[in-house]
C-alpha positions, 0 to 999 in steps of 0.5 A: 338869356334875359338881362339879369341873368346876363348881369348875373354872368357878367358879375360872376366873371368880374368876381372870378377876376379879381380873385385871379388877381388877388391870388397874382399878388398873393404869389407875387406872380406878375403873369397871373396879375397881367391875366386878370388884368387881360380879363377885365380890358377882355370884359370891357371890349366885349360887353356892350358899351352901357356896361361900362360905367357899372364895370368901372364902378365894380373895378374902381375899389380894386383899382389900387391894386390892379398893378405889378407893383405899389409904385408903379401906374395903375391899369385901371387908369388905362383902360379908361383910355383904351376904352376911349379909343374904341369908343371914338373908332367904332362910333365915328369911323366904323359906324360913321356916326357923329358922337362929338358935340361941338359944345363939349369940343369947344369947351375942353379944347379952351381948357386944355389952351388955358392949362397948357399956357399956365403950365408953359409959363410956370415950368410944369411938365405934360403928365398922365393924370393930365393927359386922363383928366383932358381924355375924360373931359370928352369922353363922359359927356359924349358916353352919357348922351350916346348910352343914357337911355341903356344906363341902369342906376340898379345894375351899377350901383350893384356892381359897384357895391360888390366891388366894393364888399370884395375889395374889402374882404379881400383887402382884410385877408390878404393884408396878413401877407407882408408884402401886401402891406404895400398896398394896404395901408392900416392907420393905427393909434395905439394910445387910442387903440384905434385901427383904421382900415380902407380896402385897397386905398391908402385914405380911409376917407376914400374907401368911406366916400365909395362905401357911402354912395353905394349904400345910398343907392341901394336904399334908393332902390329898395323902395322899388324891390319886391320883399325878398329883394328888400331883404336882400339889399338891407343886408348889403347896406348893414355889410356896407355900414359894417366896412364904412365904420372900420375905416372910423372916418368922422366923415362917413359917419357924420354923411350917413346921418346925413344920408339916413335922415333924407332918406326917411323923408324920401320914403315917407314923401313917396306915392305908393301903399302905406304897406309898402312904406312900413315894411320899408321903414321896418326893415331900416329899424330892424338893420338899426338895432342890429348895428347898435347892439349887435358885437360885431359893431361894438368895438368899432362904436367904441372906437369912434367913441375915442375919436370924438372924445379928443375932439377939443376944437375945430381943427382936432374935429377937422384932423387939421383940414380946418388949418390946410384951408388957413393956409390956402387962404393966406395963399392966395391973399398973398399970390392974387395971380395964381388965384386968377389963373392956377397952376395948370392941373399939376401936383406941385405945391408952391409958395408954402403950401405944404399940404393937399387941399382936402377939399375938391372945391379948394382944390380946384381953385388952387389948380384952375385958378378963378378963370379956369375954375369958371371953365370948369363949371360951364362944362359941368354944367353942360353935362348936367344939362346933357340929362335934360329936363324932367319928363314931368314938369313939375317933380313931387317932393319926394322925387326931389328928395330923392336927387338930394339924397342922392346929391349928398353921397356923391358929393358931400365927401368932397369938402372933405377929399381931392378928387380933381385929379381921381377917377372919381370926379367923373364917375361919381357925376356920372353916376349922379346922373344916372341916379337922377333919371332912375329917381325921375322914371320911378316918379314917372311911372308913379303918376301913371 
């Protein structure tokens, strides 16, 4: 059994699970919850561990419910930390093989002293997403140096947007069951006639990020498919375009223009036959006519039609985020200490702040402070540096391009969402990474 057809199997497996899982909460069944649930820690146990990452991404949409109920922690989270357990005991204690740098020790250990003093001094209490944030610190540095070479952007990226087109679907069906509606959250404005939906995930802005990251790795990979697998992907982008616009989010239309015009310049700055590019752009004019004139878009144009009708400023264009980060400015013009030194990864808001900051940038400077954030940036930069240098000295534009693309659906939600303390702010860079070596080895292979 090669590779695809093993990943075929994997994804078939992934897809049953969260069907048993559906059908649990469908049944208000805790036993065929748990099943699933032992099925998805069965698959990360067993599969090697370059699958991981594409895993988790397939598992990331349903995360919100993988739960016995609304309230309580979600299993997804945990299992980051029972991967990160075998991870450690299999590589340093049965294999014997160093897999910690002590870079990346040094570097999270002067955090978690920094973060713990804070926490001490300001009363706040040790919890989960703390003890995850810490864990994650060490683990995803040390997962990308061991497996980078076994990562693959085209597995994860179709992993991922079929959890993400499954969730979706699934979320639209079982939010007719009332007792769903705990986890589905459904954003009405009746004035408007709008309806925001958003999978699993109670921010339609959320569920828009993960859509739109998706759909730019598939147009990144569509340049590199024979014919029938450019059919295939452009299909998957439409759906994928089809569910981002019922969420209505400002931002995931405002990105995907963003996303769309890169994008074209990506494929025109690309060494290969003309042939190639204009069966590529063909089918990109074909998905847009589709989406502008087909029904199943109409209502939801209209939609978005009224959202921007009401726009009268900056804070109605910003749904209020250009006022939250008014008050977090005034905040910290008036609390220079907790600018300095943050509030120690906690989840409590003080000295007026009523509100989260909606901004990760924002977020960050208001928990880790000016000195704590600075920490933070050394080890995002340490990890960025773990991808090491190109393999060709001197990337083509396109190439360049290519990272930008990529750049600005991993990251451009972030002005707009608090990821700092989600499973997002690892796996997105991650994924990040992982994109960039895809774009680099394409470039490579092109100049032979």
């Amino acid at each position: 059994m090669n590779d695809k057809q093993k990943n075929r199997l994997v994804l078939i497996f992934c897809l049953l699970d969260v069907l048993i899982i559906s059908i649990g909460h469908v049944m208000n069944s805790s036993a065929i919850v748990m099943g699933g649930i032992f099925i998805f820690f069965s698959l990360l146990l067993i599969s090697r561990g370059a699958k991981f990452l594409a895993l988790m991404l397939f598992y990331l949409p349903w995360s919100p419910i993988m739960k016995f109920n609304a309230d309580g922690p979600t299993f997804y989270t945990i299992a980051f930390l029972l991967f990160f357990c075998c991870f450690l005991l299999t590589k340093e204690l049965f294999e014997r093989k160093a897999v910690l740098t002590l870079q990346n020790l040094l570097l999270v250990s002067i955090i978690t002293i920094y973060t713990m003093i804070v926490k001490l001094v300001s009363g706040y209490d040790i919890s989960l997403s703390y003890v995850v944030f810490l864990v994650m610190l060490v683990l995803i540095p040390t997962y990308f140096y061991l497996y980078r070479s076994q990562l693959s952007f085209g597995e994860c990226i179709i992993f991922f947007s079929a959890g993400i087109m499954s969730a979706s679907f699934s979320a639209k069906i079982l939010m007719s069951y009332p007792h769903m509606l705990r986890y589905i959250e459904v954003s009405s404005w009746e004035a408007g006639g709008l309806t925001r939906l958003s999978g699993f995930y109670g921010d339609a802005n959320y569920y828009a990020a993960h859509i739109l990251t998706a759909i730019c790795g598939l147009l990144i990979l569509v340049f590199n498919k024979r014919y029938y697998e450019r059919v295939l992907l452009f299909f998957f982008v439409i759906t994928l375009v089809y569910l981002g616009f019922l969420s209505v989010s400002k931002m995931f239309l405002l990105l995907l223009g963003a996303t769309a015009g890169v994008w074209l310049f990506f494929v025109f700055s690309q060494k290969g036959r003309a042939l190639t590019k204009i069966s590529v752009l063909l089918a990109f004019a074909v998905a847009l006519v589709f989406i502008s004139k087909s029904p199943f878009f109409e209502k939801l144009i209209q939609m978005y039609r009224v959202r921007f009708q009401v726009v009268s400023d900056i804070s109605s264009f910003t749904t209020g985020r250009s006022d939250i980060l008014q008050d977090y400015i005034s905040y910290f013009t008036h609390h220079p200490i907790a600018l300095l030194f943050g509030q120690g990864m906690t989840q409590v808001y003080t000295g007026g702040i009523m509100y989260a900051a909606h901004n990760t940038f924002v977020q960050i400077i208001y928990q880790l402070g000016i000195a704590g954030s600075i920490i933070l940036a050394l080890w995002m930069i340490q990890l960025l540096s773990s991808a090491g240098k190109p393999k060709i000295p001197h990337l083509s534009g396109g190439s360049r391009i290519g990272i930008i693309l990529l750049a600005i659906s991993c990251f451009g939600s972030w002005f707009a969402l608090d990821i700092l303390f989600a499973d997002e702010f690892f796996l997105i860079p991650l994924l990040f990474l992982v994109g960039k070596d895809y774009v680099e080895k394409s470039a490579e292979q092109r100049e032979l």
